[in-house]
C-alpha positions in Angstrom: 0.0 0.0 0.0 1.1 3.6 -0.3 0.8 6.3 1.8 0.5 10.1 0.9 0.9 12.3 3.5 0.3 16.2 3.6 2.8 18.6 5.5 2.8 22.6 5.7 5.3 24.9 6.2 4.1 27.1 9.0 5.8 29.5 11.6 7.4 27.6 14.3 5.1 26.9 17.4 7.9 28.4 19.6 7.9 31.8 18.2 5.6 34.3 19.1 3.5 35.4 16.3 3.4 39.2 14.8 1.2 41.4 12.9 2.6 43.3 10.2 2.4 47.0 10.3 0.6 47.5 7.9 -1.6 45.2 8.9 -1.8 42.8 5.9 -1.2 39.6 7.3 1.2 37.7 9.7 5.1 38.6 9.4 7.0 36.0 8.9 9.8 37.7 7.1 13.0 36.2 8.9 11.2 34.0 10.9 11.6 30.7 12.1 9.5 27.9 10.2 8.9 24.1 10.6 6.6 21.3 9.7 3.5 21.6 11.2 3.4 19.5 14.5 0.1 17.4 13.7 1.9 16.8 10.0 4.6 15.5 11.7 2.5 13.0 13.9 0.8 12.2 10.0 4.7 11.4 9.2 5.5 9.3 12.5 2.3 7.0 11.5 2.9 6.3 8.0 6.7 5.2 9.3 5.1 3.1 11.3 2.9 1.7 9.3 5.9 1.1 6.9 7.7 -0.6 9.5 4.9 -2.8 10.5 5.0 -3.9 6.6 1.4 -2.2 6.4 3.0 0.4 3.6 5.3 -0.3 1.0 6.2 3.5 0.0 5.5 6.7 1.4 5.0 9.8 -0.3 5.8 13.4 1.3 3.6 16.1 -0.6 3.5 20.0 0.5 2.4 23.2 -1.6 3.6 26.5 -1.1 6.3 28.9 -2.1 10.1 27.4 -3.3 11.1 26.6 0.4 8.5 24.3 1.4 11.1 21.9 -0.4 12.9 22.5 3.2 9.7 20.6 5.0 9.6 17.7 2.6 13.3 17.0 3.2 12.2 17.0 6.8 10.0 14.2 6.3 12.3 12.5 4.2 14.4 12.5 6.4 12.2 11.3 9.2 11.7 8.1 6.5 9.4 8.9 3.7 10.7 7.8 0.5 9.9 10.4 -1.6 8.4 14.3 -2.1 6.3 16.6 -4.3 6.2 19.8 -4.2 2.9 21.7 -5.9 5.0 25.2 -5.9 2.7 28.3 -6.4 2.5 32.0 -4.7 -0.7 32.4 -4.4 -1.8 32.0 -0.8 -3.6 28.7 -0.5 -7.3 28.4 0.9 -8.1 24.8 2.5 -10.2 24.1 -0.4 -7.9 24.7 -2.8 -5.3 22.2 -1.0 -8.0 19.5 -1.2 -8.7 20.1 -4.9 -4.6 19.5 -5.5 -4.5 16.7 -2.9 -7.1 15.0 -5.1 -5.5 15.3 -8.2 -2.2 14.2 -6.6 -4.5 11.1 -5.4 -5.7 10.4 -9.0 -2.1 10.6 -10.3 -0.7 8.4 -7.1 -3.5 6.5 -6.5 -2.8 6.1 -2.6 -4.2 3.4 -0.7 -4.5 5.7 2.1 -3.8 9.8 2.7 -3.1 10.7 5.9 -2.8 14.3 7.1 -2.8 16.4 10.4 -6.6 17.5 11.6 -5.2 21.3 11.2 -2.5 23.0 11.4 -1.3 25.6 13.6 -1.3 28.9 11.8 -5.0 28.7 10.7 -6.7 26.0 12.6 -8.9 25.6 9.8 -9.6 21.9 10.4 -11.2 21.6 6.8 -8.7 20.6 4.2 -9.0 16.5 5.1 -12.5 16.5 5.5 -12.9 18.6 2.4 -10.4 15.7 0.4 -12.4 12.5 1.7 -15.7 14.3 0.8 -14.3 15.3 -3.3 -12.9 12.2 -3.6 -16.1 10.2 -2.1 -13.7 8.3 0.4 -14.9 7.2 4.3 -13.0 9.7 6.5 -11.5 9.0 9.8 -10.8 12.5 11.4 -9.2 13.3 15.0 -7.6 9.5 15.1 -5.5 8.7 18.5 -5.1 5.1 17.2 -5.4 2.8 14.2 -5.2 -0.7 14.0 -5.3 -1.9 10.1 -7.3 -5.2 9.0 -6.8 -7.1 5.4 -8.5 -4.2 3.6 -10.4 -1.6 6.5 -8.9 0.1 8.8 -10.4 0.8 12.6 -10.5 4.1 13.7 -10.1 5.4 17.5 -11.4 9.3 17.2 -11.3 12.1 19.8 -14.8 13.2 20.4 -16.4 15.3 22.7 -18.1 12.6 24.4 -15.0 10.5 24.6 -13.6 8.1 22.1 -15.3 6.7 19.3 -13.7 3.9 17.1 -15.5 3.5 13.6 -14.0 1.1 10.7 -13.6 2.6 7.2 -13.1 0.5 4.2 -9.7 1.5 2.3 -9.2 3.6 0.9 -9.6 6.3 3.0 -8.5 9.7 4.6 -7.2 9.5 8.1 -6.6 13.1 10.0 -4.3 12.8 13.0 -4.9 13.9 16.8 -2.2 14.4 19.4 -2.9 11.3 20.6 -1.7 9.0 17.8 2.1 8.8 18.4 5.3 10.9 19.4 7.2 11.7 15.8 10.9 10.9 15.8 13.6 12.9 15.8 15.4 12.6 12.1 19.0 10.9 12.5 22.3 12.9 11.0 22.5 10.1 8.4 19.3 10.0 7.5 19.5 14.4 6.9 21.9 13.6 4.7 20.4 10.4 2.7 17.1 13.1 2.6 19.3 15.4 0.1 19.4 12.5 -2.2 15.8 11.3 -2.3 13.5 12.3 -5.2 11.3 15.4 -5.5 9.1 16.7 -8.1 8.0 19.9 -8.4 4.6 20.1 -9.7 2.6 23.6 -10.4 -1.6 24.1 -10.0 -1.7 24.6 -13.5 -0.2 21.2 -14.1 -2.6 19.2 -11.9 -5.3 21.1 -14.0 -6.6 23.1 -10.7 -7.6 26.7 -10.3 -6.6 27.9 -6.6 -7.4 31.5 -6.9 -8.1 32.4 -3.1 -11.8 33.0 -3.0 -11.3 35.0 0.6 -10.2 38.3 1.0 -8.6 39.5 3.7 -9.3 42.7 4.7 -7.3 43.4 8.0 -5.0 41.6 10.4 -4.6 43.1 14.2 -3.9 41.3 17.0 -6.3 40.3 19.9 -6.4 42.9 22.6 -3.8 42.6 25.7 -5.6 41.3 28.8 -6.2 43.6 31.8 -3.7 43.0 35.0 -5.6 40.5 37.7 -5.8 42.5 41.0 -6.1 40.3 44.7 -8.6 40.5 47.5 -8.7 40.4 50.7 -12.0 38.6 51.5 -14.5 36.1 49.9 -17.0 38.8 50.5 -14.7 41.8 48.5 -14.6 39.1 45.7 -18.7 38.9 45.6 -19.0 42.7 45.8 -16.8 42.8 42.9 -18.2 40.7 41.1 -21.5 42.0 41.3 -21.2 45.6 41.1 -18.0 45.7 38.7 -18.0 42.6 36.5 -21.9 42.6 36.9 -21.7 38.8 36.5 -23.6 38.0 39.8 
């Protein structure tokens, strides 16, 4: 079986985030980026699923600018085998990296895409439910374990209520929860092997899909700075506060 996996380039979670001046967007001019964490987590699982003898190949895809190239060699050299790069500009809407996911999946024909349930600059939480639902596959979204039968795979999800396991026939889209697994760290040899593994570079055009952004966004500002907590000296100054200054009593 192989395994396509979906990782994005985003700001690192360690740094702390900036608006432009202008108020355009998010800087990230000269800022640190990595793979996003809950892609990595879709890495760890596919490796897994290789080593198991589950997966016979595993296939790194990410769209973006030119250096996305740097998060692919990450999951090669975590262990994938090989990468694609769908390389565009234009900033990418969720729907649009479902429509090129798709036509990656025609071109691949996957026996399973995994991919992390959001990532962590806009915690959409869209783009695998959007895939499984163009391509007419059975989705198993916010999975914390899988265990993989001679053609279905059972599903533990996250839910509200607690944990819900439901079995998909393959093929199918699997998003990934914290949960799932605790993604390697990639060896010195294996960095450098990654240099030498294949990648393709691919364009929108080329997979024959439009991914104009159909949002616009109008202004970016940053969520306003929380007031200084003050201290009490009684229960009953805390009630009288509360009621005559947070009116929430």
């Amino acid at each position: 079986m192989k395994i396509l996996v979906a990782v994005k380039r985003v700001i690192d979670y360690n740094v702390k985030v900036r608006v432009k001046a202008d108020g355009s967007g998010v800087e990230t001019s000269n800022v640190k980026m990595s793979m996003n964490p809950f892609d990595e987590i879709a890495v760890e699982e596919a490796l897994r699923l290789k080593e198991a003898g589950t997966a016979e190949e595993i296939v790194a895809v990410s769209m973006g600018i030119d250096r996305c190239q740097e998060t692919i060699r990450t999951a090669l050299a975590m262990g994938a085998d090989r990468g694609i790069l769908v390389q565009t500009e234009e900033e990418l809407e969720p729907l649009a990296v479902a429509k090129l996911l798709k036509a990656l999946v025609e071109r691949e024909s996957p026996g399973l895409v995994i991919v992390g349930k959001q990532a962590i600059d806009g915690d959409h939480s869209e783009t695998g439910q959007m895939l499984a639902a163009i391509l007419g596959w059975p989705q198993g979204t916010f999975a914390s374990k899988l265990e993989f039968e001679t053609d279905s795979v059972n599903v533990t999800r996250e839910v509200d209520g607690g944990l819900e396991i439901v079995k998909l026939k393959l093929p199918a889209v699997i998003t990934t929860d914290l949960r799932l697994n605790e993604p390697r760290f990639a060896s010195l040899p294996n960095i450098m092997k990654a240099k030498k593994k294949p990648m393709e570079t691919l364009t929108p055009a080329e997979l024959g899909v439009d991914v104009t952004p159909r949002v616009t966004v109008v202004e970016v500002v940053e969520p306003p700075k929380r007031k200084a907590g003050i201290r009490v000296e009684s229960v009953q100054a805390l009630v009288e506060k509360l009621r005559n200054e947070a009116k929430v009593i």
